[in-house]
N, C-alpha and C positions, 0 to 999 in steps of 0.2 A: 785340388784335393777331392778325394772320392768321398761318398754318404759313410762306406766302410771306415778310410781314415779320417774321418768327422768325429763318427761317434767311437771309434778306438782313442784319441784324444783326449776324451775325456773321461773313457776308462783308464786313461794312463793321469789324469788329474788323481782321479781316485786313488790310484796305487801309491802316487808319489804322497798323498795324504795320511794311506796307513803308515807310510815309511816315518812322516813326520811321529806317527804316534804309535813307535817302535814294531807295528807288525809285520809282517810279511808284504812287503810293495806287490799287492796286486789287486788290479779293478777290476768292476764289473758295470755295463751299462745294460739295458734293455729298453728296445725300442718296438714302440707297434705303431704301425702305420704315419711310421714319420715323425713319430711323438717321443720322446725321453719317459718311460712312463718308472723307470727304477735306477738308482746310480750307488754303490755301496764298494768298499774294499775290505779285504780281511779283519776280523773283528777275533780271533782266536785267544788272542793273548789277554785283551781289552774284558772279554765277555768270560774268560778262562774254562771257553768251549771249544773241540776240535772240531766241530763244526761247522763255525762261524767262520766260512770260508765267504770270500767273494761272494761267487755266485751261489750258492744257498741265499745269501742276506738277500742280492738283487733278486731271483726267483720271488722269495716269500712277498717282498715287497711291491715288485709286478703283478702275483698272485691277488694280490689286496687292492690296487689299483684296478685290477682287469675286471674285478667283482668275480673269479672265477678260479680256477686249478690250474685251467689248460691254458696254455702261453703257446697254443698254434698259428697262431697269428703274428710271434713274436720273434726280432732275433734278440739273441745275447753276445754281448760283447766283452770278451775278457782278454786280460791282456799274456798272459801266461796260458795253455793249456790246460783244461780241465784236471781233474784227479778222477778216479774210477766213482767217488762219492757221486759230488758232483754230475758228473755223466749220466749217473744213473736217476740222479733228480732233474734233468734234462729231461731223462725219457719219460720218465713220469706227468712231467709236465708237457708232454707233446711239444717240445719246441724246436717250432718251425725252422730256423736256421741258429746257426751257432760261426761265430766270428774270432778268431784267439791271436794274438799276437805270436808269440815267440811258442814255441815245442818246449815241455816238461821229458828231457830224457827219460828222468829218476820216477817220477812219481804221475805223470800224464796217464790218461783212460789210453791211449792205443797202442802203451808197452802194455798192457796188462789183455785190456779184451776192447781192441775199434772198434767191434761192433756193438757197443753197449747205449751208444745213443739211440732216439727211435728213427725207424725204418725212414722214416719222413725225413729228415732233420738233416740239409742242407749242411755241410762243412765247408768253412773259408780259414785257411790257415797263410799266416806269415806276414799278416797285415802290423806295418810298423814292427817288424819283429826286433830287428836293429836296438830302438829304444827300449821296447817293453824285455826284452832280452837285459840289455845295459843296468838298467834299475833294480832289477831283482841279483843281478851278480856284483853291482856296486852296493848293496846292501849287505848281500853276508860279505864283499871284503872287508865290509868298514867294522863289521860285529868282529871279524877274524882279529880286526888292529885292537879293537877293546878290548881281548881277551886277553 
């Protein structure tokens, strides 16, 4: 197993965790220098903020970890594709690599504008996409049978 599929693992604990607590199955980890320094999943429904995505939550919480703004030093691991929000609190945050499991057709930052991360910021895409893919589409089936 790679460092990448280590800590997507447990951005995918995270995801399967919002799912337990009806939100949107998707996690976020953040790692500096080898360390877990943030682990969070979507919180939108829970906080009844749109918002409270993933990575926002992980961000703010590394941010407060790091003593700092700037997460250059940091990657982020998420299991879905960013959204153009997100992405763009990325760049804000100078971070240094960005790790995503499965591609958002619908709503991912590089249908809209790929270059919206900063200059810097390292892309790894398709790590565990398989699963982190699976999770998020066995979630709306199952909301499609409740309805």
């Amino acid at each position: 197993m790679t460092e990448d599929e280590k800590y997507m693992q447990i951005a995918l604990k995270e995801a399967r965790e919002a799912a337990e607590e009806g939100e949107v199955p998707i996690g976020a980890v953040v790692v500096a220098r080898g360390r877990c320094i943030a682990k969070a999943h979507n919180l939108t429904e829970t906080l009844n903020d749109v918002t409270a995505h993933a990575e926002m939550q992980a961000i703010t919480m590394a941010s407060e970890e790091f003593g700092g703004k700037y997460l250059d030093d940091c990657t982020l691991y998420i299991t879905v594709e960013p959204c153009p929000m997100c992405a763009a609190a990325m760049n804000w945050a100078q971070l240094k690599r960005l790790v995503y499991g499965a591609p958002d057709p619908k709503h991912g930052y590089t249908l809209f504008s790929p270059t919206l991360l900063h200059p810097k910021t390292e892309v790894v895409t398709g790590i565990l996409a398989g699963e982190c893919s699976a999770l998020v589409s066995g979630f709306f089936a199952q909301l499609r049978r409740e309805q």
